[in-house]
N, C-alpha and C positions, 0 to 999 in steps of 0.2 A: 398764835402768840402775838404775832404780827398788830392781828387786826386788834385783839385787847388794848394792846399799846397804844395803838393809836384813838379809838374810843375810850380811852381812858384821858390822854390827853386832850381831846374835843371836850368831853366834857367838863373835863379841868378849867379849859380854857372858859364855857361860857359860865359857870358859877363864878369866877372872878369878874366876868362881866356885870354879871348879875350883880355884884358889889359895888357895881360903881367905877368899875377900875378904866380907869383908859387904857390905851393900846401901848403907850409906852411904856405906861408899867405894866403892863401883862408882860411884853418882851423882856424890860429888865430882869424883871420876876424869873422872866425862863433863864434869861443870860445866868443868873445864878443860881439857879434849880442844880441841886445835888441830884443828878441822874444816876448813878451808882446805886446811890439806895434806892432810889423809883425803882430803877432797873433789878436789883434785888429784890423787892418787893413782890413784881410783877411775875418774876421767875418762879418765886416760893409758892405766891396763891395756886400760879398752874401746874405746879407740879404736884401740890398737894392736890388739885380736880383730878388729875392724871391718873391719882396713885389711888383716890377716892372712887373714879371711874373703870379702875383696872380691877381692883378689887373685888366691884359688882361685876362685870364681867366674867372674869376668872372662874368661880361657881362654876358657871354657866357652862365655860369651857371645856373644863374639866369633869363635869356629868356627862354634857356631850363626847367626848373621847372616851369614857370610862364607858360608856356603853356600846359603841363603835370595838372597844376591847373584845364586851361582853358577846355582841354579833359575830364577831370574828373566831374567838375561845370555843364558841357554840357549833360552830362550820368545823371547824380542827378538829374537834373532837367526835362530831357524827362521822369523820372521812377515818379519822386513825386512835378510835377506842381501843377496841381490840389490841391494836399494838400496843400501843401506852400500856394497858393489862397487863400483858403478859410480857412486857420489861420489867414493868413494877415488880410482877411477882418472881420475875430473873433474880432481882435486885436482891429481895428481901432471903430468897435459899442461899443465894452467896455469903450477905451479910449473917445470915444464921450460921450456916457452916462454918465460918471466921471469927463467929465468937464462940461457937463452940470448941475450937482448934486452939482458940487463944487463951481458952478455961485450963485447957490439958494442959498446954507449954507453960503453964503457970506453976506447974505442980513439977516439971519437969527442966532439965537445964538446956539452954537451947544449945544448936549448934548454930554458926553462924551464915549457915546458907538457909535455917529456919526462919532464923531471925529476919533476913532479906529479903526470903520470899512472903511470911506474913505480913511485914511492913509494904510490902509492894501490892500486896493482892487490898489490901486496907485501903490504901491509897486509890486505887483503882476502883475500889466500889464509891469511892467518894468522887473520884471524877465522870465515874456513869449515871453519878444522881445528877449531876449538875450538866450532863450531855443531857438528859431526859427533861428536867428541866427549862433549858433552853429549847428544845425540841417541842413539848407539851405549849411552850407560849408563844412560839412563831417564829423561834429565834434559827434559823439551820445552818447560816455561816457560822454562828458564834459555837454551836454543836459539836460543827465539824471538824472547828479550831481545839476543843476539848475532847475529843476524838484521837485525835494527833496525839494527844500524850497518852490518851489510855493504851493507845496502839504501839507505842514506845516502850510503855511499860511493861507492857504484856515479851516486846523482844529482848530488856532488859531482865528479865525474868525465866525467861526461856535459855537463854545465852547463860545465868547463872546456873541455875539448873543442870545444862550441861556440862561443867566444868569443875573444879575442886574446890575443896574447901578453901584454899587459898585467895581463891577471886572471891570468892561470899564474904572473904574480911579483907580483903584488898574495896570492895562497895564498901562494905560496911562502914571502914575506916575513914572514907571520905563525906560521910555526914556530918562531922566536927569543923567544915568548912568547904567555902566554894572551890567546887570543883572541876575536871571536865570527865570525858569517858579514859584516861589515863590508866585508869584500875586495872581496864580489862587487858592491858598487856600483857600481864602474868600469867595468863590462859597461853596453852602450848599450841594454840589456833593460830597464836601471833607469830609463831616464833619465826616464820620468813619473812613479815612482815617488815618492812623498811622502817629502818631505828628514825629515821630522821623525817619518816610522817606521823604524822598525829592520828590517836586514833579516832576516829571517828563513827558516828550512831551506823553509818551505812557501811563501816568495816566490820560490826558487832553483829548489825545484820547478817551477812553474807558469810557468817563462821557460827551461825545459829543452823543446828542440823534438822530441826522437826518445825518449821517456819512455813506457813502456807502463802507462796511468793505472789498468788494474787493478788493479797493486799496491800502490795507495796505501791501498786499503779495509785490505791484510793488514800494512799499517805502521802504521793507525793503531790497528788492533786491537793488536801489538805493543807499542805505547805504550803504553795501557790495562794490558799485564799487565806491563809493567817497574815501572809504577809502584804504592804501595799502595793501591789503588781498588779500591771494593768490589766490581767484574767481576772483577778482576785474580787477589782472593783467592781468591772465591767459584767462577769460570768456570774454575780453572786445565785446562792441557791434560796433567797428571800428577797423580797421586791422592797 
């Protein structure tokens, strides 16, 4: 931008020449040369070549990354078809099963631990599309941070199950606003439990009776990378 400027004024300078003009008044001339709008002037043309030049570029760019995608999409999938497959087809017996259950209970009055667990298992197919998802396109932090809730879900679920009708509308009730896991006090799991702690996802856990406690190692490691921690950054499972 520099050098325009000043090749713009060089040659400013000799077409006044060229006029005939002496040297004093070419100086005076400058002494009262509106530079503000030169200077505006000079900014708009380059940024309009800039914006002109980015443009044509851009294409360019963007083809080249989009097939760099398409390279990479192609490797993913010769290594983990198979898997992808037969997730997909996980996906699609659940989701039939769920509509077919949600046909019945239409016909029929729910109870409210029905109602919690349909809502939950629904919920849950719709967070293993978008774990799959992310997964199928390179993504496997973002996976495993979606992961995390279906894994939750699944202990919020189980934990209901276990317990009375009472906690099934004790959740229930707390969907008409922000809440926390408070619900689950009314479960008779709790009832040593210190009034004066809160309860918490890993006290729900640990009074969940048919819970396979392996996977609590691969939740808590999930935590670690949802959140900004220096494992999180540094450990990620995508480059």
């Amino acid at each position: 931008m520099l050098e325009s400027y000043i090749e713009s004024v060089g040659k400013w300078l000799q077409d006044y020449k060229s006029q005939g003009k002496t040297l004093e008044e070419a100086i005076d001339y400058v002494r009262n040369f509106d530079y503000k709008m030169f200077s505006s002037g000079i900014l708009k043309v380059s940024a309009e070549m800039l914006e002109k030049s980015y443009e044509q570029e851009l294409g360019k760019f963007l083809q080249k990354n989009k097939n760099k995608q398409e390279v990479f999409q192609n490797k993913l999938n010769s290594i983990w078809r198979e898997g992808f497959e037969r997730s997909e087809e996980l996906y699609y017996i659940c989701s039939d099963v769920l509509y077919n259950l949600a046909l019945k209970n239409k016909e029929e009055s729910q109870t409210y631990m029905q109602k919690d667990l349909e809502a939950i298992c629904i919920r849950a197919c719709q967070v293993y599309q978008e774990v799959m998802v992310l997964v199928e396109n390179g993504f496997p932090d973002g996976a495993w941070a979606r992961w995390r809730t279906l894994y939750e879900l699944s202990i919020i679920a189980q934990f209901i199950s276990e317990n009375e009708e009472e906690i099934a509308e004790a959740y229930y009730n707390t969907s008409f606003a922000p809440s926390n896991y408070e619900w689950a006090r009314k479960s008779s799991s709790f009832k040593d439990y210190n009034p004066k702690w809160k309860v918490t996802f890993q006290s729900i856990f640990e009074r969940c009776k048919r819970t396979n406690k392996n996977w609590k190692k691969f939740y808590d490691s999930a935590n670690i990378a949802v959140h900004a921690t220096a494992l999180g950054t540094f450990g990620r499972c995508g480059v």
